[in-house]
C-alpha positions in Angstrom: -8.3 -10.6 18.9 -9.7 -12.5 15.8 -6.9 -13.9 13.3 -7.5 -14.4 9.7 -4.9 -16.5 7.8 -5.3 -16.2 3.8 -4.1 -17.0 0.9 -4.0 -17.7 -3.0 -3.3 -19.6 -5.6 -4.0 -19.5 -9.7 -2.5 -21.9 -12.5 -0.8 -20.1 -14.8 -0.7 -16.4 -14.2 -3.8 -15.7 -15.3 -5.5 -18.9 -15.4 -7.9 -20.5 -12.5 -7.2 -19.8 -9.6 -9.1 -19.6 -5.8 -8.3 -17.9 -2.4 -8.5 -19.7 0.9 -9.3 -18.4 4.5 -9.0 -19.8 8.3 -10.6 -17.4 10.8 -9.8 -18.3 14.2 -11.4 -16.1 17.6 -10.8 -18.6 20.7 -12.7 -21.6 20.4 -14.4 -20.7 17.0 -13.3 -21.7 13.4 -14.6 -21.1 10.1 -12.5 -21.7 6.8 -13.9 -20.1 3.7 -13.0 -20.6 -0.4 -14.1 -19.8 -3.6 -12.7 -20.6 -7.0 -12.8 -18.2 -10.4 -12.0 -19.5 -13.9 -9.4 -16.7 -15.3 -7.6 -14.1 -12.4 -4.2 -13.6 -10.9 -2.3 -14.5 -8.0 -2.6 -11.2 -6.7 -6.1 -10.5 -7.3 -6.8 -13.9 -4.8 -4.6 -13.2 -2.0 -6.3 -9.7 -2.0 -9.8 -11.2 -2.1 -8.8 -13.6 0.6 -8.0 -10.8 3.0 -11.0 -8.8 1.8 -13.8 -12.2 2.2 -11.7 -12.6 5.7 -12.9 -8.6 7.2 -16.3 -9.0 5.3 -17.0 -12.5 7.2 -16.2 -10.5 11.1 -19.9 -9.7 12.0 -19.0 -6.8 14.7 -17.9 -3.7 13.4 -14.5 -2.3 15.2 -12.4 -5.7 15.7 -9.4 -6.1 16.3 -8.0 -8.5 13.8 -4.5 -9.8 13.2 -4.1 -11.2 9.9 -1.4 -13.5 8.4 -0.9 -13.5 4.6 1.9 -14.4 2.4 1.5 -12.3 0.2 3.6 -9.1 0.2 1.8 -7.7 -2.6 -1.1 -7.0 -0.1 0.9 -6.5 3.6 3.8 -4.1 2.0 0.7 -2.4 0.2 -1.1 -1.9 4.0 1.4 -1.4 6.3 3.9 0.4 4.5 0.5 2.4 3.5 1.2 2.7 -0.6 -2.7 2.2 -0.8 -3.2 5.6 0.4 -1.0 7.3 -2.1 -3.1 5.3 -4.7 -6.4 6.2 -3.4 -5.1 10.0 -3.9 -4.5 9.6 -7.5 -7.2 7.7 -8.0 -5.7 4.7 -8.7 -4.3 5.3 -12.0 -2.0 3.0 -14.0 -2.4 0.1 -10.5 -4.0 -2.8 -11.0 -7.2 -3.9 -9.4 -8.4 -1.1 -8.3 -12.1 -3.1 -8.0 -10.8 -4.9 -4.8 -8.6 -1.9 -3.5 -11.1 0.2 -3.3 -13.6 -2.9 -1.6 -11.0 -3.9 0.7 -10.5 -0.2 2.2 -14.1 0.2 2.4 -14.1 -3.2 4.8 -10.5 -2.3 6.3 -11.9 1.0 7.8 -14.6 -1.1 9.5 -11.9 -2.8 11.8 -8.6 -2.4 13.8 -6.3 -4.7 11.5 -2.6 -5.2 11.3 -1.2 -7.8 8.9 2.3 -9.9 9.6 3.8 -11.7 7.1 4.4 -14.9 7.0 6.5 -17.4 4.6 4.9 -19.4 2.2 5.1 -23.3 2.4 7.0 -22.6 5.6 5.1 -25.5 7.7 2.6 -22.9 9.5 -0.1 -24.9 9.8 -3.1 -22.4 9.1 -1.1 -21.1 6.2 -1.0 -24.4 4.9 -4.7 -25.3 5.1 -5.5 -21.7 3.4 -3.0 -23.0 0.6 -5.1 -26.3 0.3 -8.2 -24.5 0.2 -7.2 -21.9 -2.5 -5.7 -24.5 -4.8 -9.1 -26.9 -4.1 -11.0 -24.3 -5.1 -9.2 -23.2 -8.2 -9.4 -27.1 -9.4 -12.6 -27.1 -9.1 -15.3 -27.4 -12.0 -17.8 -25.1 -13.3 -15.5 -22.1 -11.9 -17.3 -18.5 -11.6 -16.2 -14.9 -13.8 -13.4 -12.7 -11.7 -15.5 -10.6 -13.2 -12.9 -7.3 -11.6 -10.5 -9.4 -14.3 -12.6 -10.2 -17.0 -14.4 -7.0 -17.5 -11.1 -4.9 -17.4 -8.8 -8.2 -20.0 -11.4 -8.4 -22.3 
């Protein structure tokens, strides 16, 4: 079983903000982050999730993963994104990394578990550091999925 911790962060709601990830299968670890200079909250604890499943380099996994972020695991496991994906997404917001994160979510066997914020869990913790790290940091990239769709 591979387990992907994510999460993220942006100042101000939209403003900069980054997504962190800790994959962990037995003795391996990677941690990946990214920061963008104008998105949402939600839009980076989505892309965390999505950059963890792209990152898995064989296809059928089983993968636990551990977000805080109900916004995503009440959207998955109470399975809203599929009533979404029959009308088309209309009137939800971004529908860019919906539609990207089922196209990566069918590649695998995932189940998400939520876990509390802030709450000490270590891996949690570290994705927080690395999503807040990479929304500080300078010379931050276009959320292009944001821009395109606030401008």
């Amino acid at each position: 079983m591979i387990t992907i911790y994510t999460d993220g962060s942006s100042r101000g709601n939209p403003g900069p903000g980054g997504y962190g990830v800790v994959l962990k299968y037995k003795e391996h670890r990677k941690e990946i982050s990214e920061g963008f200079r104008k998105t949402t909250n939600n839009r980076m604890e989505l892309l965390a999730v999505i950059v963890g499943l792209e990152s898995l380099k064989n296809p059928q996994s089983n993968v636990m993963v551990y977000s805080d972020s109900k916004y995503v695991v009440d959207s998955v496991e109470k399975g809203w994104i599929w009533g979404w994906v029959k009308k088309g997404f209309v009137k939800k917001k971004n529908p860019d990394l919906w539609k990207r994160f089922i196209a990566i979510y069918k590649q695998h066997n995932v189940k998400f578990t939520w876990v509390k914020g802030h709450a000490g869990i270590p891996e949690n913790e570290r994705c927080d550091e690395l999503a807040v790290d990479a929304a500080e940091g300078s010379n931050l990239p276009a959320d292009q999925g944001y821009e395109d769709t606030t401008n």
